[in-house]
N, C-alpha and C positions, 0 to 999 in steps of 0.2 A: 613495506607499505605501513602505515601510518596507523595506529589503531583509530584515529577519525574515518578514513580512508576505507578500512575495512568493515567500518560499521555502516558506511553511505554505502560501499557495495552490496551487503548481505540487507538492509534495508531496498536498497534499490531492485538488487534480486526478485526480493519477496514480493515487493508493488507490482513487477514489469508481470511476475507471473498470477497475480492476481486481477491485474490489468486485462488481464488475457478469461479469465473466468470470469469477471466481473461485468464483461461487454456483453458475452454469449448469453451469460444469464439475465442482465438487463432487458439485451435483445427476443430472447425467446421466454421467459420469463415472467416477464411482466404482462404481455397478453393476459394472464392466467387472471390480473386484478384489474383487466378490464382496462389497459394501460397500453397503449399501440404505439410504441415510441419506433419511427423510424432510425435505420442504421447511425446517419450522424446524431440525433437526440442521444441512443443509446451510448454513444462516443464521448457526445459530453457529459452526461452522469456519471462514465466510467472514469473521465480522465479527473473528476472533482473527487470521485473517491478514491481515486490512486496518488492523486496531492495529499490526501488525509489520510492515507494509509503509507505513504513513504513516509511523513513530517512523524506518523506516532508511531512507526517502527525504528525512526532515527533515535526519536526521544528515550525511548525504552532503551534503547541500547547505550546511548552514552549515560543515562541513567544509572543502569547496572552496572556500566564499567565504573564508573564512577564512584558506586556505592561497595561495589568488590573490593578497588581500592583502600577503600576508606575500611574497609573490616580487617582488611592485610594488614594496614599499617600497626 
């Protein structure tokens, strides 16, 4: 596997299960600020922050490999 490869999975990882926390807490959560967002509203907030949160755990990672690199050589 590719180390791009392995950086989209362990990114993607992190999102799906983020994605997964992200909805419940939207869901039941935001009540609290007076915020009633029904099931699909909370679905699509969560899927806008799981775009933003795969794209800046991608970034970070080939980032670092990147800059790893760059200190080895």
């Amino acid at each position: 596997m590719s180390v791009r490869l392995k950086s989209a999975s362990e990114a993607l990882s992190n999102a799906v299960i983020g994605l997964l926390v992200s909805w419940a807490a939207t869901y039941w959560l935001f009540p609290a600020w007076g915020f009633q967002p029904s099931p699909a509203v909370a679905a699509e907030i969560t899927i806008t922050f799981f775009i933003l949160s795969f794209a800046r755990s991608y970034i970070l990672r080939r980032f670092f490999a990147w800059f790893n690199s760059e200190a080895t050589a």
